[in-house]
C-alpha positions as a printed NumPy array, in Angstrom:
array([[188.861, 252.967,  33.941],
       [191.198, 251.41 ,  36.421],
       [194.817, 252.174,  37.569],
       [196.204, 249.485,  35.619],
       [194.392, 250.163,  32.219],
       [195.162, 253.954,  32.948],
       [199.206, 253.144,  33.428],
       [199.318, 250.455,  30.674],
       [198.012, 253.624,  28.054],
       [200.745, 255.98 ,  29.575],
       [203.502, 253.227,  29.318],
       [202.446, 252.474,  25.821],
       [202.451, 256.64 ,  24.791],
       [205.978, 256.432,  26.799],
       [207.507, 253.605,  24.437],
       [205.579, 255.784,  21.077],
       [207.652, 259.018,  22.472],
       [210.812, 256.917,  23.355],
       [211.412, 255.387,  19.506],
       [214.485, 258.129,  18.061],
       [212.237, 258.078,  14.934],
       [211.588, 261.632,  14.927],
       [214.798, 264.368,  14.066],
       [214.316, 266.316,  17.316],
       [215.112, 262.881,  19.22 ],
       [217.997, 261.277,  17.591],
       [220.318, 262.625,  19.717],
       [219.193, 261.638,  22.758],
       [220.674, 258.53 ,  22.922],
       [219.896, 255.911,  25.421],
       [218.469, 257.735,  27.904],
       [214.494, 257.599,  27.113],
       [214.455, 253.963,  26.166],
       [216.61 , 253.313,  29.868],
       [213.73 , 255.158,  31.709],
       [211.335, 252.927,  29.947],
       [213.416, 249.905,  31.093],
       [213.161, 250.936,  34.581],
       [209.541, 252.079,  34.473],
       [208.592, 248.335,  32.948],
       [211.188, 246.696,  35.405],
       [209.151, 248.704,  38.515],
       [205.464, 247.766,  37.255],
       [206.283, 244.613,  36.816],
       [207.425, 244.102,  40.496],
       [204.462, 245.806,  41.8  ],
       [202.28 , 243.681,  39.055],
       [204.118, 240.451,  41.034],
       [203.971, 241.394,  43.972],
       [200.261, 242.13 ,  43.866],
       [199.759, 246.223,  44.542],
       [198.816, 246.188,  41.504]])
């Protein structure tokens, strides 16, 4: 398993945990989904700029 296919799984089990689907997480707000966002935003840099 590579680095890539290894962080694409934990990015996808990120965005699962990150939907305010579940009653404990409603109240969270923004803040998950943001982290996301930024997590994407940084892999897809290092995806363009080829460390990847």
């Amino acid at each position: 398993m590579t680095l890539t296919t290894l962080l694409i799984i934990i990015l996808i089990l990120i965005l699962i945990g990150a939907v305010p689907a579940w009653p404990h997480s409603r109240a969270w707000g923004y803040g998950p989904s943001g982290i996301v966002g930024i997590i994407l935003v940084v892999l897809l840099v290092l995806l363009l700029m080829g460390r990847i």
